[in-house]
MARDREN-437368 format. One record per residue: x, y, z of N, C-alpha, C, O in turn. Coordinates in pm, whole numbers, padded with zeros to 5 digits, always signed. Layout:
BEGIN
XYZXYZXYZXYZ ...
***
This chain:
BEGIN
+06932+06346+18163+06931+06381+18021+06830+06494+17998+06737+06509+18077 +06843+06557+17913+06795+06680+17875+06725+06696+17730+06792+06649+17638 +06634+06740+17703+06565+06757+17564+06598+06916+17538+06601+06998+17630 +06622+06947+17402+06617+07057+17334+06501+07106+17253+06452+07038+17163 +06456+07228+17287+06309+07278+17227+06397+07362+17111+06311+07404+17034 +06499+07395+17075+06601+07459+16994+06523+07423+16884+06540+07302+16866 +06422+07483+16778+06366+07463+16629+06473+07396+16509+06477+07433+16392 +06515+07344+16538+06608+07306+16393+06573+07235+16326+06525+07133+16374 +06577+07251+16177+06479+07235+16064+06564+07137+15984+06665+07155+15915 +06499+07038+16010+06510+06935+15918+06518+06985+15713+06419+07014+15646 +06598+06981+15685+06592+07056+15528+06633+06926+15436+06739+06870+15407 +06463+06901+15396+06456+06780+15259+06311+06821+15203+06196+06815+15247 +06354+06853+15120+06195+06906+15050+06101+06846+14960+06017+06896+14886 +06145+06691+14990+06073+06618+14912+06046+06495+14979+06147+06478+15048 +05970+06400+14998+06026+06272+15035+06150+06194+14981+06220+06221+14883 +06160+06102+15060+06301+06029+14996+06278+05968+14936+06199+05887+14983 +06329+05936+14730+06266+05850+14660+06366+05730+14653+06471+05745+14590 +06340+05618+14712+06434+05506+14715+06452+05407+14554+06373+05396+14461 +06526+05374+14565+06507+05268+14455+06550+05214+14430+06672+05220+14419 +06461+05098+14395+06476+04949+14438+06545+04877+14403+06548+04871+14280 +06649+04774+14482+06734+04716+14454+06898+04759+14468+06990+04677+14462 +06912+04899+14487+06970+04959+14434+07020+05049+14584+06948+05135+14635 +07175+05003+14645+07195+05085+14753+07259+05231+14688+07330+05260+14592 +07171+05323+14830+07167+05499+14788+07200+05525+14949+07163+05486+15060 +07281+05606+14897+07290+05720+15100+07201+05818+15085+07183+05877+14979 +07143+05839+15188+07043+05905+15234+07134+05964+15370+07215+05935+15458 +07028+06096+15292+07114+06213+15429+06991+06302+15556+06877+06330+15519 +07029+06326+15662+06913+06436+15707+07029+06519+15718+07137+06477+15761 +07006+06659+15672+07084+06796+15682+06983+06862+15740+06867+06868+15699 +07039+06924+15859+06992+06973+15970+07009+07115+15987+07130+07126+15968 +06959+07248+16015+07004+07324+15976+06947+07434+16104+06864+07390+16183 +06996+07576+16118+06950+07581+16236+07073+07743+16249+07193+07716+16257 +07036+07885+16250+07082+07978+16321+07089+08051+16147+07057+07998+16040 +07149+08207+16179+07159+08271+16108+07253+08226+16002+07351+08156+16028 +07222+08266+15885+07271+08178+15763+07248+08010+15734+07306+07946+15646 +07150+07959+15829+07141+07844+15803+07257+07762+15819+07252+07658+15754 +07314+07771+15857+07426+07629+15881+07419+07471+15909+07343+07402+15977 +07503+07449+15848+07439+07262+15924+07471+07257+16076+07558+07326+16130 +07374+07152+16153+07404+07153+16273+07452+06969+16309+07358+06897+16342 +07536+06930+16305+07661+06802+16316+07581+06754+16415+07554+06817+16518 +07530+06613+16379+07474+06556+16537+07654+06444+16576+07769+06431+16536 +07542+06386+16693+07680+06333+16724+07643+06179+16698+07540+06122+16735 +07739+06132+16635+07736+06006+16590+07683+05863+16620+07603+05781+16575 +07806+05888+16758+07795+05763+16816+07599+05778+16906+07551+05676+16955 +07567+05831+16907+07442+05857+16998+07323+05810+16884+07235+05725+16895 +07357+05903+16767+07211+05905+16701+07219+05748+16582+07317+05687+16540 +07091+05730+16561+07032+05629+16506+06902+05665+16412+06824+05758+16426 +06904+05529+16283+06800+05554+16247+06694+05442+16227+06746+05331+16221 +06515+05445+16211+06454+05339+16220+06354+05342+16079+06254+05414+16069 +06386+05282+16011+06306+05226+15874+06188+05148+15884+06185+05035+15933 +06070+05220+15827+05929+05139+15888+05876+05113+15681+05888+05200+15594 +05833+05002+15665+05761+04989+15521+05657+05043+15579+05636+05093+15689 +05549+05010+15412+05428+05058+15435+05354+05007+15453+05242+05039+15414 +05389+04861+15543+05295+04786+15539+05290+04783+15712+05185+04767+15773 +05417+04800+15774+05408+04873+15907+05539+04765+15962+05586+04778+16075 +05577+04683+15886+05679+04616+15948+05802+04679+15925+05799+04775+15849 +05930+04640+15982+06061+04712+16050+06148+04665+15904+06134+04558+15845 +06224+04757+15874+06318+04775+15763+06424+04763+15854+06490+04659+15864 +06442+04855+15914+06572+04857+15980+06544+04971+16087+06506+05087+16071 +06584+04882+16230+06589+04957+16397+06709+05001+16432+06817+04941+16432 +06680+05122+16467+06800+05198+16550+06969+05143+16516+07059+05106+16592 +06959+05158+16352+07128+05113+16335+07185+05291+16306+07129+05399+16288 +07292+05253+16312+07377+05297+16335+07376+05419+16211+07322+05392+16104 +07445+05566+16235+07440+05628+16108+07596+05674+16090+07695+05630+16148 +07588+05754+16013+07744+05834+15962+07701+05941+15936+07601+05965+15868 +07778+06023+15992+07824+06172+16009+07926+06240+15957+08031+06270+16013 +07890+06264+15843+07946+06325+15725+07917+06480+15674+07807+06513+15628 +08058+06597+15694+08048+06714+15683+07861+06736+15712+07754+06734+15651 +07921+06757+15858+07777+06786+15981+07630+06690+15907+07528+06726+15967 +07603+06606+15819+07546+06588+15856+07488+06405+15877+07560+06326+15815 +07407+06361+15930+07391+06210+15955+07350+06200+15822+07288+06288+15762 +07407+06033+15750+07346+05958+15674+07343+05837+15642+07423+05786+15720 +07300+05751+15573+07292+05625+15596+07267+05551+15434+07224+05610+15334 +07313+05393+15446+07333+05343+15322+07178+05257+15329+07152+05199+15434 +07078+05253+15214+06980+05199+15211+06999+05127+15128+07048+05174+15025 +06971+04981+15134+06980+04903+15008+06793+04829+15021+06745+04816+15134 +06734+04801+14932+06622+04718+14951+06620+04631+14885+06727+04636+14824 +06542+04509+14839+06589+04368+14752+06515+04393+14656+06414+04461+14673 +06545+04349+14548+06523+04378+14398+06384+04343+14396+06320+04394+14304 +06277+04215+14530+06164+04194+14527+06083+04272+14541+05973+04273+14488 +06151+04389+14654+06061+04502+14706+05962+04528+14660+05970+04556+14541 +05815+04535+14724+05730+04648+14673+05716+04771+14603+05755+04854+14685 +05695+04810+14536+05695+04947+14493+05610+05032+14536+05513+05041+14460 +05602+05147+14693+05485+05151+14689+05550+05282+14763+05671+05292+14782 +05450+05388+14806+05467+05488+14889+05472+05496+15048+05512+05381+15065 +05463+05538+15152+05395+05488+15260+05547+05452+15368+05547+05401+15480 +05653+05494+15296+05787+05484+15380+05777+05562+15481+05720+05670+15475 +05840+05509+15600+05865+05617+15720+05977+05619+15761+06037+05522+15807 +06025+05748+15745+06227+05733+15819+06179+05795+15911+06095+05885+15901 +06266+05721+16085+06314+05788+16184+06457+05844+16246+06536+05784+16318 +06464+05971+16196+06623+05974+16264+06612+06014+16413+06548+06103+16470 +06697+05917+16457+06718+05982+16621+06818+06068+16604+06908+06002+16551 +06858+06192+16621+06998+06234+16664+06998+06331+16751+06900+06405+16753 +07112+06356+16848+07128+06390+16922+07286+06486+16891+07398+06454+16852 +07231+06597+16928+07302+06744+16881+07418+06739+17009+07535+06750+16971 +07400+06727+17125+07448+06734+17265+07506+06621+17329+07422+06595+17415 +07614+06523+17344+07647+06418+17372+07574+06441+17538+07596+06538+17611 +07492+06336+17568+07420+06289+17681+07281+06363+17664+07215+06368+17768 +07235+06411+17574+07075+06497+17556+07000+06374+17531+07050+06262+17538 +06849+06405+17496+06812+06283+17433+06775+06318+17296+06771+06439+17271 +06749+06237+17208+06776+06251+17088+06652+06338+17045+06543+06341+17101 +06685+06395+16952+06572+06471+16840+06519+06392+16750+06610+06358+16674 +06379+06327+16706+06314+06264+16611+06251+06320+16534+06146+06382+16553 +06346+06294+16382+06267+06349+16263+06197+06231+16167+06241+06122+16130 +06108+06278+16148+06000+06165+16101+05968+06209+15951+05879+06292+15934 +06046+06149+15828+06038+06182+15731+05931+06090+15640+05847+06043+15717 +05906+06049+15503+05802+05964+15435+05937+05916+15323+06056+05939+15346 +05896+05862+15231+05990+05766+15130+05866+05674+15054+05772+05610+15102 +05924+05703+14869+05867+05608+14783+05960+05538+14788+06075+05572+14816 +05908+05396+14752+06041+05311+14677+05985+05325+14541+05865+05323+14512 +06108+05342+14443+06054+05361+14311+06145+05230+14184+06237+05150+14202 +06068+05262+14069+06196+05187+14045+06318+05238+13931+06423+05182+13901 +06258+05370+13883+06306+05468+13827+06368+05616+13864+06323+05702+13789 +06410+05639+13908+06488+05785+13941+06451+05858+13875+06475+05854+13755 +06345+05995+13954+06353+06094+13883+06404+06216+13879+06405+06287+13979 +06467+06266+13729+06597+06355+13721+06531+06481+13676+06453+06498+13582 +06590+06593+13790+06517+06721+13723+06558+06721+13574+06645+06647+13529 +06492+06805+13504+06488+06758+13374+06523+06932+13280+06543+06948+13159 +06519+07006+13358+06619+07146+13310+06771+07143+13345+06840+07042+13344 +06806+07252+13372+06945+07353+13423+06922+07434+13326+06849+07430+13227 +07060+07571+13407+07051+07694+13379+07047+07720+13260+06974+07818+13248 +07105+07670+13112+07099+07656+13018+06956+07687+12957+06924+07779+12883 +06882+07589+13007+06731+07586+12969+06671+07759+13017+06595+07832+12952 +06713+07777+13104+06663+07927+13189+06673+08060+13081+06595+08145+13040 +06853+08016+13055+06911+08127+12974+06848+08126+12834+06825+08234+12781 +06814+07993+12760+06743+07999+12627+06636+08057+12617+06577+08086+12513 +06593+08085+12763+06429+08121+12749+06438+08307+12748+06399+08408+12690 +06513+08259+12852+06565+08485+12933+06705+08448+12916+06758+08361+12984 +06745+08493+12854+06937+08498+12821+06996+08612+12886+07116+08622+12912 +06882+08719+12919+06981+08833+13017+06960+08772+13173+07023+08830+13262 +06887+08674+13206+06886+08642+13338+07025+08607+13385+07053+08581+13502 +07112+08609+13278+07256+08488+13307+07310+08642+13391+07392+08600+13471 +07305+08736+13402+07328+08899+13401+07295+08941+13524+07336+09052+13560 +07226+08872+13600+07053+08934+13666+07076+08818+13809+06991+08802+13897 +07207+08749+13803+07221+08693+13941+07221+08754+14064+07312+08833+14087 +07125+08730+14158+07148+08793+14305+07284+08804+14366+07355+08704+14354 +07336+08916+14433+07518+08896+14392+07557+08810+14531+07672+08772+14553 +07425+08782+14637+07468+08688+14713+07505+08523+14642+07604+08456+14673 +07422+08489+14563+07400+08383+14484+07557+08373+14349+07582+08267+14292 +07616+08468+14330+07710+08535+14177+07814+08486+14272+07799+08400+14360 +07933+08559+14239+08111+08498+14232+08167+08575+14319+08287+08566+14344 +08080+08671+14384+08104+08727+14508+08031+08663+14646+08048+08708+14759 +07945+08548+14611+07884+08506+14701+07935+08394+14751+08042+08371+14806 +07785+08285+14708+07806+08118+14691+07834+08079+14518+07848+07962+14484 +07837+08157+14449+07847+08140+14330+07760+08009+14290+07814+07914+14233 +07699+08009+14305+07570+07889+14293+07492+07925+14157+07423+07837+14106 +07500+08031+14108+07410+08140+14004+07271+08120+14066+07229+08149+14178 +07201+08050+13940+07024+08027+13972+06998+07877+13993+06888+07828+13966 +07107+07802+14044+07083+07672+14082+06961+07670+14228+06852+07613+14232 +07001+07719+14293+06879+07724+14420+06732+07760+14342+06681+07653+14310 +06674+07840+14313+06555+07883+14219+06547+07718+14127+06444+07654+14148 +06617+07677+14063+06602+07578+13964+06567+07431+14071+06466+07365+14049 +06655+07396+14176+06623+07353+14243+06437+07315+14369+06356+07226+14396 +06469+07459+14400+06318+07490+14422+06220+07467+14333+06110+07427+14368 +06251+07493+14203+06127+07456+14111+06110+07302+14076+06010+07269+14011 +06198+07209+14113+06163+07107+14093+06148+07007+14179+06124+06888+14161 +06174+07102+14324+06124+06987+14404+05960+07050+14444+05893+06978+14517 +05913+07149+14408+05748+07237+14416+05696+07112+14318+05610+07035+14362 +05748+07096+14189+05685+06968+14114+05686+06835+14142+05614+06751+14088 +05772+06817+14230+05767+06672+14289+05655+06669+14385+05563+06587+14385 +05673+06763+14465+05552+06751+14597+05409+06785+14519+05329+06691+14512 +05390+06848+14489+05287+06871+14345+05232+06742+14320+05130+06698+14374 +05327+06663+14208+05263+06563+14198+05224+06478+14287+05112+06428+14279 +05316+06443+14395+05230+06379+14499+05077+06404+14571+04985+06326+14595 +05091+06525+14588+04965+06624+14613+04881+06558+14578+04806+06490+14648 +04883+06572+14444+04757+06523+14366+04775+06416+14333+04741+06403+14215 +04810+06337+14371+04816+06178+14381+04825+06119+14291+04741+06036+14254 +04968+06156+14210+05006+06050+14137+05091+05970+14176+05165+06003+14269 +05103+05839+14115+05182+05725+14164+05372+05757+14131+05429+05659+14082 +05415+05817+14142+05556+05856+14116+05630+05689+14098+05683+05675+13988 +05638+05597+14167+05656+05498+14158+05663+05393+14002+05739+05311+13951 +05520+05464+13969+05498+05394+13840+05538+05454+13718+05532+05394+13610 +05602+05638+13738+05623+05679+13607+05773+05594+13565+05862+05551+13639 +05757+05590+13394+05850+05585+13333+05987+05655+13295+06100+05623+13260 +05927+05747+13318+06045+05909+13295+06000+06064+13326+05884+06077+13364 +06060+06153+13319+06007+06243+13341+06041+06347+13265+06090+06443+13324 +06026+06353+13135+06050+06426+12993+05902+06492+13003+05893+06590+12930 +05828+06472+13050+05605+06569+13077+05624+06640+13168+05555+06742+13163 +05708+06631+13276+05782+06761+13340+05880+06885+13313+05924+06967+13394 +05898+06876+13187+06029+06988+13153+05942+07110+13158+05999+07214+13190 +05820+07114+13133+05771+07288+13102+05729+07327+13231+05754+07443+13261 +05677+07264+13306+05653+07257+13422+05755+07348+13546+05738+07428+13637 +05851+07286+13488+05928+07287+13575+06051+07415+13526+06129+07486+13589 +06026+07402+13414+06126+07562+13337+06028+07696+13375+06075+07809+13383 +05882+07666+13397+05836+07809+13409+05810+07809+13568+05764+07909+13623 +05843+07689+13642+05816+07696+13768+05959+07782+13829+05969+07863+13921 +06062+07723+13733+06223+07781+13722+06182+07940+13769+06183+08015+13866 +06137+07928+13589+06121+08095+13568+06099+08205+13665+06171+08296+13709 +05936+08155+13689+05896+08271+13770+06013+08258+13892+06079+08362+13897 +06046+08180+13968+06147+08228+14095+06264+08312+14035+06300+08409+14102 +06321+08289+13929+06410+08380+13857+06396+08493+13853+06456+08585+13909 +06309+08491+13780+06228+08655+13759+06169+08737+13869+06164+08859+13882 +06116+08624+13955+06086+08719+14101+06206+08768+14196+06176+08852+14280 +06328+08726+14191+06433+08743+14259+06525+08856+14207+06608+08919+14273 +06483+08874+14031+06542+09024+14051+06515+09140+14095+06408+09189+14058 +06590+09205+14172+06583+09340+14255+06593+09476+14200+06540+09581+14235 +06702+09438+14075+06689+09581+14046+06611+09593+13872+06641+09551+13759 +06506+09668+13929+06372+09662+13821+06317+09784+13830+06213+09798+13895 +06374+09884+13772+06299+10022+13774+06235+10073+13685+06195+10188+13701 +06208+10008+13575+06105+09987+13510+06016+09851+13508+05944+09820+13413 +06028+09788+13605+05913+09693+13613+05904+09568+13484+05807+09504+13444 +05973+09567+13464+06009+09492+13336+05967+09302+13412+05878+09221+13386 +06075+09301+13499+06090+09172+13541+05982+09137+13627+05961+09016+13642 +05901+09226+13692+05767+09214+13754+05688+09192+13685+05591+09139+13740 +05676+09213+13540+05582+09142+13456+05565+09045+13387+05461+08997+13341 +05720+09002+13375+05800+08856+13325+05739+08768+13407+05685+08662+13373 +05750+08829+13557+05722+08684+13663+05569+08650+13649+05529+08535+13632 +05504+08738+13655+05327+08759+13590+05314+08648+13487+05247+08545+13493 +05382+08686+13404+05363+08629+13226+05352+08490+13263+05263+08415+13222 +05495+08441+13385+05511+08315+13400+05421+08221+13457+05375+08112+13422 +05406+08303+13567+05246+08224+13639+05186+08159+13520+05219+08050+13473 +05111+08223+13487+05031+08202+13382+05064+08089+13317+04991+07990+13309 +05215+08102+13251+05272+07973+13179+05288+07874+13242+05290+07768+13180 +05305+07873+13384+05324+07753+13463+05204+07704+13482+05193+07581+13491 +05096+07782+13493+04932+07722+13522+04945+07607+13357+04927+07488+13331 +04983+07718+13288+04884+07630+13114+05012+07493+13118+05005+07389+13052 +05123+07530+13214+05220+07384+13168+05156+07212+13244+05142+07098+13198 +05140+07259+13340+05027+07173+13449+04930+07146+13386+04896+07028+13372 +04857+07258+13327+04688+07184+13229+04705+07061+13158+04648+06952+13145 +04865+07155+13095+04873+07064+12924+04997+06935+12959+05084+06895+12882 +04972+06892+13088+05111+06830+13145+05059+06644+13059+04946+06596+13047 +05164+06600+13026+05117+06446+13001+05250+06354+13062+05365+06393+13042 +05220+06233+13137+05311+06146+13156+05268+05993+13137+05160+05940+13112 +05378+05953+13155+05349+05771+13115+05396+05707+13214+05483+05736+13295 +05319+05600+13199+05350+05503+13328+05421+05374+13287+05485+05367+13182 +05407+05255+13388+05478+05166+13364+05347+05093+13319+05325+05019+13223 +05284+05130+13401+05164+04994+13377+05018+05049+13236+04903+05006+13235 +05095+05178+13107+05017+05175+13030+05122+05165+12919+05244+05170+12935 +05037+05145+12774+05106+05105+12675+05230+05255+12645+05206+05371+12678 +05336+05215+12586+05425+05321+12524+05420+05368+12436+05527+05420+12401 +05313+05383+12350+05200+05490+12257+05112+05596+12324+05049+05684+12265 +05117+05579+12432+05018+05694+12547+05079+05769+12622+05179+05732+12683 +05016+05917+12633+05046+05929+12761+04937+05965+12861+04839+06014+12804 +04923+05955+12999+04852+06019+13056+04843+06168+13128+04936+06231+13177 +04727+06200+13123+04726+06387+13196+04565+06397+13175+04493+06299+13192 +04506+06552+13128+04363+06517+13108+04343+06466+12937+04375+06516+12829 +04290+06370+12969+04276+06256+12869+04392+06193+12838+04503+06202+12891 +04347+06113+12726+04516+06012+12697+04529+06106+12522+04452+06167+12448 +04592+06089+12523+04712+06135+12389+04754+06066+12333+04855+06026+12393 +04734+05984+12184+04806+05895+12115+04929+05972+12000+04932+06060+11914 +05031+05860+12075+05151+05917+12047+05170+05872+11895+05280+05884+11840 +05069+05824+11836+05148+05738+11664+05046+05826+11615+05020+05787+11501 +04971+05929+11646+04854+05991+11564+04910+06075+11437+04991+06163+11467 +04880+06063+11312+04880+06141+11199+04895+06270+11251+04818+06331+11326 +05049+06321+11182+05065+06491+11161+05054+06505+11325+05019+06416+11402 +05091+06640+11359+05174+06731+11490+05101+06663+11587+04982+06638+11567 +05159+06629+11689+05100+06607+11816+05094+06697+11915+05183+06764+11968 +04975+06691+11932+04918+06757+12032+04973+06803+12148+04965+06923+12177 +05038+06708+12230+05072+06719+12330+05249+06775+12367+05287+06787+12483 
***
């Protein structure tokens, strides 16, 4: 048997957020050569191994599915589950029938809420309405016709890892309505940085403007948890939500 030093890039840009009770397929998309393509492991070979965070076995070397190139698998956990961070996925797979397998070693919350990016393009266009204009024409109806879904995408999984970063409990939020600005100017600036044709510099200063707005959206960011009252939210300081006249936050 043979090992492959071949770089192929595991493409998930977030951890996997599970949740609880509740069976979800989970995919590894594998990716690997010019244009990125998926790279199809082979089925019958590869496997995957589920570790909690407490270090005991979820599930050993079962079996996966291989679905348009790529492996995935059905997770269910029991409605008792923990709620906690500290998941470890192992995929074995094996690209080469008789190689030995490739191990990707991913992380996983179990949560008990799903969190839903909280823009689309809509939100983009209300803000910059000529951006709808301003699609990269690989990205437009000559391309993948995707428009600014990739950029919108990217901006909200930069806020997911973000918050983990800085160590919040994702697990415990309630919703994610304290992420919309966040995540529209995190939008933004990739929008605005991706247009090319700028000969007056117009859109080079849009993306500028945005920084900026994305810093003050993070300052002024507030969320709520499970485990505080539903009059609050948290960020720097708490914010009472029944306070006399405009709120603050």
């Amino acid at each position: 048997m043979t090992y492959s030093l071949t770089p192929r890039a595991l493409d998930i840009p977030t951890p996997y957020l599970f949740r609880r009770g509740v069976t979800q397929t989970i995919s590894a998309p594998v990716r690997y050569g010019s244009g990125a393509p998926l790279v199809s492991p082979v089925e019958a070979e590869s496997s995957i191994t589920i570790t909690k965070p407490d270090g005991t076995s979820f599930t050993s070397g079962a079996a996966v599915t291989v679905a348009s190139s790529t492996a995935t698998y059905d997770f269910t956990s029991t409605a008792s589950e923990v709620l906690d961070e500290g998941w470890v996925v192992e995929w074995s797979l094996v690209f080469s029938s008789g190689d030995d397998a490739e191990v990707y070693r991913h992380t996983g919350i179990l949560v008990e809420y799903s969190l839903f990016p909280v823009i689309s393009a809509r939100d983009v266009f209300i803000e910059e309405p000529e951006l709808e204009f301003k699609v990269p024409q690989q990205q437009g109806e000559q391309g993948t016709d995707e428009g600014w879904q990739p950029q919108i995408d990217a901006a909200w999984h930069s806020v997911v890892r973000r918050l983990i970063e800085r160590g919040e409990q994702l697990w415990k939020l309630r919703e994610a309505t304290g992420l919309h600005d966040a995540v529209l100017y995190e939008a933004l600036k990739r929008c605005t940085r991706a247009v090319k044709q700028d000969p007056d510099g117009m859109w080079r200063e849009k993306y500028r403007g945005y920084v900026f707005d994305a810093r003050d959206a993070w300052a002024q960011m507030k969320l709520q948890y499970d485990t505080e009252d539903f009059t609050s939210r948290k960020g720097h300081g708490t914010t009472n939500l029944c306070a006399v006249g405009r709120p603050i936050w």
